[in-house]
N, C-alpha and C positions, 0 to 999 in steps of 0.2 A: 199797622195794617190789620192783618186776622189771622185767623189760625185754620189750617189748614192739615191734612191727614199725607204722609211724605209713602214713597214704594211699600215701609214696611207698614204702614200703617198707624205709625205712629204722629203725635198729631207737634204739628212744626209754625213756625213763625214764619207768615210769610214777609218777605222784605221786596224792597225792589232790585236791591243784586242776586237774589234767587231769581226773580222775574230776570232779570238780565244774564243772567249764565245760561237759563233756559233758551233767550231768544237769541242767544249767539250761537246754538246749537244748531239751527233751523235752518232749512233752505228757503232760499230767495219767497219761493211761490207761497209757501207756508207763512212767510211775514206778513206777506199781502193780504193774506186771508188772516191772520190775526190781528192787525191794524185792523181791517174793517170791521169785523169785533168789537176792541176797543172801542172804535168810535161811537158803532150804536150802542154800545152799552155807554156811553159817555152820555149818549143824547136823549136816552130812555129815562136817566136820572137826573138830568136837567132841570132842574123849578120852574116851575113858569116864570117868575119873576126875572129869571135868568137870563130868559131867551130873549134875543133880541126880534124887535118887530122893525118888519123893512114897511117904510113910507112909498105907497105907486106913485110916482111921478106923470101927471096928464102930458101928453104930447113929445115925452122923451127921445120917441123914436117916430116923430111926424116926417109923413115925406116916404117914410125906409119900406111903410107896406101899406100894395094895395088890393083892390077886390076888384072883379071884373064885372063892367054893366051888368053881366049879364048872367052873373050866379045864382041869381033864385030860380031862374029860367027851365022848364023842364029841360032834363036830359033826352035825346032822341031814341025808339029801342035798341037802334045799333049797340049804342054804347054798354047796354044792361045786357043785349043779348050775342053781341060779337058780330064780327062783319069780316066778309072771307078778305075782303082788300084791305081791310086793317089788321096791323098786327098788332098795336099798342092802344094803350086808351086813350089814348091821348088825339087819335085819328077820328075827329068829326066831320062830316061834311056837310 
């Protein structure tokens, strides 16, 4: 691994059972927040050659969404400026 500087300052070896006493120490919430750590420092030093590239698939999820005729459509002012009978934005008439 590396060397590292321990309380007294003295400089120490680090291992992964030192890493491992340390994270038995630790409450729940604190792991969490070190795992996520770990990871981006894992992904920060990834090669590129490493990473995998995901292929898009045309038409994977045909069918699952869609757009309304009528979405380029202006919007009415109501909707930009509020309308006492509506409460949500969702309320055009």
């Amino acid at each position: 691994m590396g060397l590292y500087r321990d309380e007294q300052g003295t400089k120490a070896m680090i291992t992964v059972e030192t890493i491992v006493n340390e994270l038995n120490s630790l409450p729940e919430p604190l792991l969490a927040e070190v795992l996520s750590f770990i990871r981006g420092a894992k992904n920060k030093f990834v090669q590129p050659s490493q990473q995998v590239e995901f292929q898009r698939v045309a038409g994977l999820h045909e069918g699952q969404i869609w757009m309304s005729d009528d979405f380029n459509e202006s919007l009415p002012d109501e909707f930009w400026l509020g309308d006492d009978d509506c409460q949500n934005y969702g309320c055009i008439s």
